[in-house]
C-alpha positions as CSV (number, residue, x, y, z in Angstrom):
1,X,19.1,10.5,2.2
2,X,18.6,10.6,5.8
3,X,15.4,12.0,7.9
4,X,15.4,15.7,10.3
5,X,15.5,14.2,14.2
6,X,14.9,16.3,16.9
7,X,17.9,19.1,17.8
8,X,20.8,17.1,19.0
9,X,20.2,13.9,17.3
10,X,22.4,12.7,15.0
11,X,19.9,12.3,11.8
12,X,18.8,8.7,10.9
13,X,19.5,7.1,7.7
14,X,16.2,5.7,5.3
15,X,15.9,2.4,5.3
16,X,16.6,1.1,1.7
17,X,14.1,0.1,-0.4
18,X,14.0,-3.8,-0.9
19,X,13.7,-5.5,-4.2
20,X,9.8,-6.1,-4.2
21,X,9.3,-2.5,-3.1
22,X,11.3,-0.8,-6.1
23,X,9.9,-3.1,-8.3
24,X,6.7,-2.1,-7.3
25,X,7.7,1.6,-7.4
26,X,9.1,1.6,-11.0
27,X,6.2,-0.6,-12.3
28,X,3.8,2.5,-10.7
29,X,5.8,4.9,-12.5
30,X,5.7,3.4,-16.0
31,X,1.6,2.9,-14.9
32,X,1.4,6.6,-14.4
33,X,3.6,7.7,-17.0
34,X,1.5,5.3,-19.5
35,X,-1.5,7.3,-18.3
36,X,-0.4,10.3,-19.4
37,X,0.2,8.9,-22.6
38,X,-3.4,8.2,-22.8
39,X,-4.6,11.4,-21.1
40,X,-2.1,13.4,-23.9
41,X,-2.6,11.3,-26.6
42,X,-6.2,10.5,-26.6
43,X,-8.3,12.7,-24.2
44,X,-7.1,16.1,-25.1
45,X,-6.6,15.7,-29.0
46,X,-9.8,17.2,-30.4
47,X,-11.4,18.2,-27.1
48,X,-13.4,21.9,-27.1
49,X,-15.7,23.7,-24.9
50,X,-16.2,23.0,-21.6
51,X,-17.7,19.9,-19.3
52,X,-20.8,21.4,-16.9
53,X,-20.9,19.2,-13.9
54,X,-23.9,20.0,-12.4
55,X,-24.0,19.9,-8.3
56,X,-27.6,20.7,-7.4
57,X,-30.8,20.8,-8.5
58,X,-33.4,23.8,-8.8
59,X,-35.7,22.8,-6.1
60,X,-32.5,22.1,-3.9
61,X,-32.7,24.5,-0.5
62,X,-29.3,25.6,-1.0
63,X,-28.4,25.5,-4.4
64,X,-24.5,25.3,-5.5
65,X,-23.6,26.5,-9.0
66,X,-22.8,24.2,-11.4
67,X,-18.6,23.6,-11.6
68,X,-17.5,24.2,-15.2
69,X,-13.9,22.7,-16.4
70,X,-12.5,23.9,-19.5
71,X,-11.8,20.7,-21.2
72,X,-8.7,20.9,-22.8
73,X,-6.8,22.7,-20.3
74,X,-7.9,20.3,-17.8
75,X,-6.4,17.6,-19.9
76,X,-3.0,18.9,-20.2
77,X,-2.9,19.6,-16.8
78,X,-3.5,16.3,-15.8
79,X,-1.0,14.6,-18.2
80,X,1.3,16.9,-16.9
81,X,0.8,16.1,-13.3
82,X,0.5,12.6,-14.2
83,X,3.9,12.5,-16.0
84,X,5.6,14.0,-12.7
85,X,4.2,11.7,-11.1
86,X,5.2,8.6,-13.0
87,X,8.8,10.3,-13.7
88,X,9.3,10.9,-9.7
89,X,8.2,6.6,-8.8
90,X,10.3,5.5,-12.0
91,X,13.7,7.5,-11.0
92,X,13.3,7.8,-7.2
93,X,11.1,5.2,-5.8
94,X,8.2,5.7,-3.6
95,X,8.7,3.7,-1.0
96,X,5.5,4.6,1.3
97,X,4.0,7.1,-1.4
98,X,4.0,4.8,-3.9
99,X,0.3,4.0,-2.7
100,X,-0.8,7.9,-2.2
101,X,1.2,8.2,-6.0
102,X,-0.8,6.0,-7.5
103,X,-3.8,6.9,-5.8
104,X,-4.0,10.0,-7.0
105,X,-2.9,9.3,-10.8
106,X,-5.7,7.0,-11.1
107,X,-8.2,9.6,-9.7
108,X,-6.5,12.6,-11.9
109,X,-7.2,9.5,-14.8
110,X,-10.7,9.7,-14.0
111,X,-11.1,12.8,-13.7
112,X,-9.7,13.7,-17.2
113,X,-11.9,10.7,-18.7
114,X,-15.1,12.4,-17.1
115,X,-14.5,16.3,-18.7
116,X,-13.8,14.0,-21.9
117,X,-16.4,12.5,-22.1
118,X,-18.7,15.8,-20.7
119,X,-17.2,18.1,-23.1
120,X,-19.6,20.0,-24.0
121,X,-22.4,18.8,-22.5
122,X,-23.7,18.3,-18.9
123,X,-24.3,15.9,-16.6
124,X,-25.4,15.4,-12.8
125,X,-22.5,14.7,-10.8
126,X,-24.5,14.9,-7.4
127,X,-26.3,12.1,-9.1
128,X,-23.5,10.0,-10.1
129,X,-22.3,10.2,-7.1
130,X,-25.5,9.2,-5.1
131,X,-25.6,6.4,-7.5
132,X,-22.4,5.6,-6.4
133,X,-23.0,4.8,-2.6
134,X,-26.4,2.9,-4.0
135,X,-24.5,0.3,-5.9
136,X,-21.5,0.2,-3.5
137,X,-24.0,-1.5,-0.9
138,X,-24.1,-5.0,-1.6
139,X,-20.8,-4.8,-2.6
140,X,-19.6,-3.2,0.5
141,X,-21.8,-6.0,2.6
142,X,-20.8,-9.0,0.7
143,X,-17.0,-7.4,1.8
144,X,-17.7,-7.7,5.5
145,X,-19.1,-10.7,5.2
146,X,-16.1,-12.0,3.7
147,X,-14.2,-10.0,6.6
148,X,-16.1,-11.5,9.1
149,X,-15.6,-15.1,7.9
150,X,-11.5,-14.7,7.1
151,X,-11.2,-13.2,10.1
152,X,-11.7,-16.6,12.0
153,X,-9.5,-18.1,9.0
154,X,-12.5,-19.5,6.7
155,X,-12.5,-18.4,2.8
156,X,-16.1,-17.1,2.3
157,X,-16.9,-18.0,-1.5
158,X,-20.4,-18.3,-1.0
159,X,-21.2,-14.9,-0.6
160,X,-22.6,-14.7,-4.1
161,X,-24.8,-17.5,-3.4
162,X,-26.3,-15.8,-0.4
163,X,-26.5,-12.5,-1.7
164,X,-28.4,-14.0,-4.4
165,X,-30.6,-16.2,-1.9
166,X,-31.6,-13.2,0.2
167,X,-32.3,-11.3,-3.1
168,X,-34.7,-14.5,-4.0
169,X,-36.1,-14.2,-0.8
170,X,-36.8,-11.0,-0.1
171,X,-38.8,-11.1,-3.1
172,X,-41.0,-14.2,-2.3
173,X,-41.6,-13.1,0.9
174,X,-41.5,-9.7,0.9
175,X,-44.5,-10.2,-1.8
176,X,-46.4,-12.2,0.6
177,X,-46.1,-10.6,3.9
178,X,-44.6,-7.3,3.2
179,X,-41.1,-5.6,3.0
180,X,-39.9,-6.1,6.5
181,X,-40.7,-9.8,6.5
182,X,-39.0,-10.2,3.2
183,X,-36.1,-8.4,4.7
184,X,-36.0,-11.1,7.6
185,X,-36.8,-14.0,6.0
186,X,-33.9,-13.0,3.7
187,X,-31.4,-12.0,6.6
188,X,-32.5,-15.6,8.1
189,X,-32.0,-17.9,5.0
190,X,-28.0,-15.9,4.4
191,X,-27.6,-17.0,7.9
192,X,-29.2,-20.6,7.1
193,X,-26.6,-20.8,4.2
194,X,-23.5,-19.4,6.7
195,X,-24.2,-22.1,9.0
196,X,-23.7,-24.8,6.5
197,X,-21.2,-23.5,4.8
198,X,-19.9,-23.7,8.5
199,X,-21.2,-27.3,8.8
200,X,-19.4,-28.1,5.5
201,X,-16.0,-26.7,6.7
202,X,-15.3,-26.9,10.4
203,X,-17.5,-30.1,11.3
204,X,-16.9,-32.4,8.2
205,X,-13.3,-29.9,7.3
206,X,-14.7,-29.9,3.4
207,X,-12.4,-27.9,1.0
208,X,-13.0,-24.6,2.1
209,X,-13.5,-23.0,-1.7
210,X,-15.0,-26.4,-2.7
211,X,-17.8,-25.7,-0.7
212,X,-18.3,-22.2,-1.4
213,X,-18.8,-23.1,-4.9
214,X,-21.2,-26.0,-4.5
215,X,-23.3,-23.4,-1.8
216,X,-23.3,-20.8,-5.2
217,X,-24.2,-23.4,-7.4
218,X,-27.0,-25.0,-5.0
219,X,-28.2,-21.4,-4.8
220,X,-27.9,-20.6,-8.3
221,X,-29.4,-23.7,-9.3
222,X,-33.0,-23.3,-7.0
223,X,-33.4,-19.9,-8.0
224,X,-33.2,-20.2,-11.5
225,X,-35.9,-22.7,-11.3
226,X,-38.6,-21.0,-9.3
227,X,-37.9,-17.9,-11.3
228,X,-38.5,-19.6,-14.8
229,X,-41.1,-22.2,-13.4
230,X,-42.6,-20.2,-9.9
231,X,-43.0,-16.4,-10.9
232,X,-43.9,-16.4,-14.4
233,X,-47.3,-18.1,-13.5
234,X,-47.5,-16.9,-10.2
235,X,-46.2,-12.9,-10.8
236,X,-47.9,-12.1,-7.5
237,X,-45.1,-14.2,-5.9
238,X,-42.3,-11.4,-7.8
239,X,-44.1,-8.1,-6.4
240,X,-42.0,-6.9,-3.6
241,X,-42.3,-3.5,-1.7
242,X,-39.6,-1.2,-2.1
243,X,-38.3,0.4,0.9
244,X,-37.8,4.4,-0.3
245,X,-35.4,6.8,0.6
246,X,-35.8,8.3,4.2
247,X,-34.2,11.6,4.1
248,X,-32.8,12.7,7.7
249,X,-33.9,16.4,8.6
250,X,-31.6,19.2,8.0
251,X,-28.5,17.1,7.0
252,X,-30.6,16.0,3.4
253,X,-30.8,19.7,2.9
254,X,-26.9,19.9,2.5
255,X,-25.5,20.3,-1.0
256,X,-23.9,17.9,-2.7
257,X,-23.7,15.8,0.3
258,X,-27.1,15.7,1.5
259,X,-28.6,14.3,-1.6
260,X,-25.2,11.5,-1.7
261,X,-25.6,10.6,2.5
262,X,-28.7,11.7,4.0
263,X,-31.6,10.6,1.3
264,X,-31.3,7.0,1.0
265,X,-33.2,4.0,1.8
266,X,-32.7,1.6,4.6
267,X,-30.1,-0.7,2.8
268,X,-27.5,2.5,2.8
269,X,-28.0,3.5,6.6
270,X,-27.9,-0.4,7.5
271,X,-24.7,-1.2,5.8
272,X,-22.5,2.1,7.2
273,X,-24.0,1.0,11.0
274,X,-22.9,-2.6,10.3
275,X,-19.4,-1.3,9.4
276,X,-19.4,0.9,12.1
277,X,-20.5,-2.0,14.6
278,X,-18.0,-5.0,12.9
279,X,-15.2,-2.4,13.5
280,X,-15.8,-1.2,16.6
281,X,-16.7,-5.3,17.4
282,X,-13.4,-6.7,15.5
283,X,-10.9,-4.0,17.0
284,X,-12.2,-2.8,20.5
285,X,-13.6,-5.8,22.0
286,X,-12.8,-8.6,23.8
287,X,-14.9,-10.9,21.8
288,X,-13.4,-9.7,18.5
289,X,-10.1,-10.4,19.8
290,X,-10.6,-13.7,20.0
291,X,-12.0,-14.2,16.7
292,X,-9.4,-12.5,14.7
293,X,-6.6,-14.9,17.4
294,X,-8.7,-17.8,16.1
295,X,-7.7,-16.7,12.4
296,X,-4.3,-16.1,13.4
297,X,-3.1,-18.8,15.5
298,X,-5.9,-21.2,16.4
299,X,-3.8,-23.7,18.4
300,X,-2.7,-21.0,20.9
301,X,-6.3,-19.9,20.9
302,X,-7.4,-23.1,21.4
303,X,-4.8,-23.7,24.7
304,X,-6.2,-20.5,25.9
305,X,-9.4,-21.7,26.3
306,X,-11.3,-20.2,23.2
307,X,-13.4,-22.8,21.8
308,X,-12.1,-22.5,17.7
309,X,-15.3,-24.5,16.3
310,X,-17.7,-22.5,18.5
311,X,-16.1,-19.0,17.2
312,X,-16.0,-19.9,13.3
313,X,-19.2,-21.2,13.4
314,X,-20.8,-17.9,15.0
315,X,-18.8,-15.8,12.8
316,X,-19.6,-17.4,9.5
317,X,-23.2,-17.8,10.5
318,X,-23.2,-13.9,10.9
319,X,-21.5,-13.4,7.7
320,X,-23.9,-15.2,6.0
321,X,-26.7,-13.3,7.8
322,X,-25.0,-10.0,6.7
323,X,-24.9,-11.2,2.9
324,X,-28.4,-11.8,3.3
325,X,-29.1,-8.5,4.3
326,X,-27.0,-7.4,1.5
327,X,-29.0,-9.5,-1.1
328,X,-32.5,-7.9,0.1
329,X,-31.1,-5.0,-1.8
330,X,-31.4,-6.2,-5.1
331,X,-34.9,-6.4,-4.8
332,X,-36.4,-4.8,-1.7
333,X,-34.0,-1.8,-1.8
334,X,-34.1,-1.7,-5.7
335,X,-36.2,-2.6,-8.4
336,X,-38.9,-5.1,-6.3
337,X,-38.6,-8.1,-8.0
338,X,-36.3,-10.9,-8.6
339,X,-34.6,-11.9,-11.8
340,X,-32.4,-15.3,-12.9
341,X,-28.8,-14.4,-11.9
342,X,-29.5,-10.2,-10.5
343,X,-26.5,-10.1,-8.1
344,X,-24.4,-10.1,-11.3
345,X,-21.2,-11.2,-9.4
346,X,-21.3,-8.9,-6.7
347,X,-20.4,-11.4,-4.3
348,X,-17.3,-11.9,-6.0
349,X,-16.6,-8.2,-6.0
350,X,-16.9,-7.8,-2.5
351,X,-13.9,-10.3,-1.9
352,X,-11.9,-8.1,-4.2
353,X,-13.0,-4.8,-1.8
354,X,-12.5,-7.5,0.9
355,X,-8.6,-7.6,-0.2
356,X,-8.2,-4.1,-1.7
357,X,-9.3,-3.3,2.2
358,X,-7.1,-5.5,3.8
359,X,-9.7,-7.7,5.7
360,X,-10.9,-4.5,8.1
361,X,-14.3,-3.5,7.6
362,X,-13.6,0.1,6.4
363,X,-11.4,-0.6,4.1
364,X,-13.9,-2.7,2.5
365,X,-16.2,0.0,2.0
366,X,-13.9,2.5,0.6
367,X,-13.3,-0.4,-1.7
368,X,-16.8,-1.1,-2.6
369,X,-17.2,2.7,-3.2
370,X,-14.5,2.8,-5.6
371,X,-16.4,-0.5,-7.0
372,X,-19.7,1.5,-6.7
373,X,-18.5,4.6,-8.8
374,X,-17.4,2.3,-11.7
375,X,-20.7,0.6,-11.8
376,X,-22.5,4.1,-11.7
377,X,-19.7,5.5,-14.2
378,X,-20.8,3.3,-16.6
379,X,-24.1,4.0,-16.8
380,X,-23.6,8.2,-16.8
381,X,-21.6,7.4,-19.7
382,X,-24.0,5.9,-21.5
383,X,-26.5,8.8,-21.2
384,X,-24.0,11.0,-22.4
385,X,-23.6,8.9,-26.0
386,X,-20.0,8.6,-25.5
387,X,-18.3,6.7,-28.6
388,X,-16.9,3.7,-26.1
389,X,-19.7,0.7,-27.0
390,X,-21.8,-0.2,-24.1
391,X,-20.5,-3.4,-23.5
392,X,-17.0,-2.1,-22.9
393,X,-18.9,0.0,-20.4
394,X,-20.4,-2.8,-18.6
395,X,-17.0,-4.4,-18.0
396,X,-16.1,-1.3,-16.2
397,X,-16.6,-2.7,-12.2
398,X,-15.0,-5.9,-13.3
399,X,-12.4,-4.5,-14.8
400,X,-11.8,-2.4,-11.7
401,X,-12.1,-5.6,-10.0
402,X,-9.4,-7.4,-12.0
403,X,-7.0,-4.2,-11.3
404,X,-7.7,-4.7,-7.9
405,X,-7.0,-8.4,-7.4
406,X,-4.0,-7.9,-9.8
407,X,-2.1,-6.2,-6.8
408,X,-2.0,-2.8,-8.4
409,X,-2.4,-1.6,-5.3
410,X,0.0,-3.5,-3.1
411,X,0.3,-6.7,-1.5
412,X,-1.9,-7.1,1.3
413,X,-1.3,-10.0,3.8
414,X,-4.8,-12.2,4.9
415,X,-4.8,-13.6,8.4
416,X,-2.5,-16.2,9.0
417,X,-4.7,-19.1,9.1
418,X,-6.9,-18.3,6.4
419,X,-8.2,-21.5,4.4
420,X,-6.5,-24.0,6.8
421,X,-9.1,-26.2,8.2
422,X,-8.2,-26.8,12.3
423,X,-8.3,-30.2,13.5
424,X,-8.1,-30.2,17.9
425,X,-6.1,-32.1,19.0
């Protein structure tokens, strides 16, 4: 095969696919093919009428009507498409669409599972959606702390401890002084937690994932107490504010998107500004240079006079600070309260999205969206009585999560230093 040049040019030959990559390639295929096995085989058999996804609601200013998908047609289509799909990765390769290949199998998979599981009936999509981007926030935050802290080459496994300290947090103080002194007590005590996860692993150059767990389990361990000795005889002390959705002026009047982007709380609007900010910090500054050279190479950082210790301490510190932000949500930007164990594994989740993303802070997001709409996915479903038992539902984000970390998606390489204590010399 060769590639069209410019007139005159002699054309250029592909480069061949190596091992790994057609490997990779023909394992995608018999993925995609194997889905439309399951699309054919299980989604269409029996499948009548059609699924009503409904876009807006009646008091909406500009209403959209509701999209209606013939059911089984859908499915045949998609098992179809998905059996190209597969067919063209197994016999060809994919080389660099193996990704967009996949990509858009699994959301075709998806896609068919939802008019299965709607047939006949209806259901809010607007709302799953908006759901979506709700639940995709601590996730999203616990994945740029995670980037923030490998960036500067230190494994961040206590983000589940601090998400779940600023979720115990907010509540306990939040109850006491208010919501936004609940939300910076709990931003202070993530960034408490970074800085000795910092302390632990620069200064005394403790295991790096060692430490992360015994941060989770400290955490873990003090919550659980003053949840099951603290709140239940003090429930005063468990009675946050919630902060409630701020819709912005014209823009929450938009349909489908309005609703999804525009009316949320402060938790949503926080998190996109912090990705926006760690991007434009990481990529486009001089600062963030230096950090993500100190997770590279932090010898020739080091000679070029950027202090490694100083940078990894700042950076973890400010991961932790973000996590803390993130944990808030569970109870400030949620349900107002704490319970034993609410982050759920969340933290863990957002170093999936951290990896699925490939350590840049957008990535992560799109990640922790994709988390997000299996978290939300599962709970639609189980308004709509589908025959799958709920706790197979539950396991849908971690499942997602497991898919992810697999390297379904493709290999994705961390900074070169990350985990490798530095020792200057």
């Amino acid at each position: 095969m060769s590639i069209a040049r410019e007139p005159g040019l002699a054309p250029v030959a592909e480069a061949p696919l190596l091992p790994a990559q057609a490997r990779g390639a023909r394992v995608a295929g018999m993925a995609l093919i194997g889905l439309a096995v399951l699309v054919a085989l299980v989604f269409a058999p029996g499948l009548e009428g059609a699924a009503t996804f409904r876009l807006s609601r009646p008091t909406d200013p500009w209403a959209l009507p509701d999209l209606v998908v013939p059911a089984l047609s859908f499915a045949w289509v998609a098992a179809g498409v998905l059996a190209f799909l597969g067919a063209r990765q197994f016999l060809r390769g994919g080389g660099r669409w193996t990704g967009l290949s996949l990509g858009i199998g699994l959301a075709l998979a998806v896609a068919a599972f939802l008019v299965w599981a709607t047939a006949g009936k209806a259901f809010s999509l607007t709302g799953m959606l908006q759901a979506t981007v709700v639940r995709a926030v601590p996730i999203a935050l616990g994945g740029l702390a995670g980037v923030l802290s490998e960036r500067v080459a230190v494994v961040n496994i206590a983000i589940e401890g601090m998400l779940l300290a600023g979720a115990f947090t907010g509540a306990l103080i939040g109850s006491v002084l208010g919501g936004w002194s609940g939300l910076v007590a709990a931003v202070a005590v993530g960034g408490a937690f970074g800085f000795l996860l910092a302390a632990l692993v620069v200064t005394y150059r403790m295991d790096q994932i060692i430490a992360g767990v015994v941060i989770n389990l400290l955490v873990l361990g003090l919550t659980s107490y003053a949840s099951s000795q603290v709140f239940q005889e003090y429930r005063h002390l468990n009675n946050a504010p919630v902060f409630r959705p701020i819709a912005i002026p014209l823009l929450s009047d938009l349909p489908v998107l309005g609703p999804v982007l525009f009316r949320q709380n402060l938790f949503v609007y926080g998190a996109a500004v912090m990705v926006a900010v760690s991007t434009w910090y990481l990529f486009h500054t001089r600062h963030g240079l230096r950090a993500r050279a100190v997770g590279e190479h932090p010898r020739a950082a080091d000679t070029l006079g950027i202090d490694v210790y100083r940078t990894r301490y700042v950076h973890v510190t400010m991961a932790g600070m973000v996590a803390g932000f993130g944990g808030a949500w569970f109870t400030l930007g949620s349900v107002g309260r704490f319970d034993e164990g609410m982050t759920g594994g969340r933290g863990y989740i957002g170093l999936a999205a951290m990896i699925f993303g490939r350590w840049h802070p957008v990535g992560a997001l799109a990640a922790a969206l994709v988390f997000g709409f299996a978290d939300s996915l599962q709970q639609k479903l189980a308004l709509l009585g589908t025959p799958i038992p709920s706790e197979f539902l539950a396991m849908a984000p971690y499942v997602a999560t497991i898919i992810v970390v697999a390297g379904l998606v493709g290999r994705a390489r961390p900074p070169a230093a990350d985990g490798k204590p530095y020792v200057k010399e």
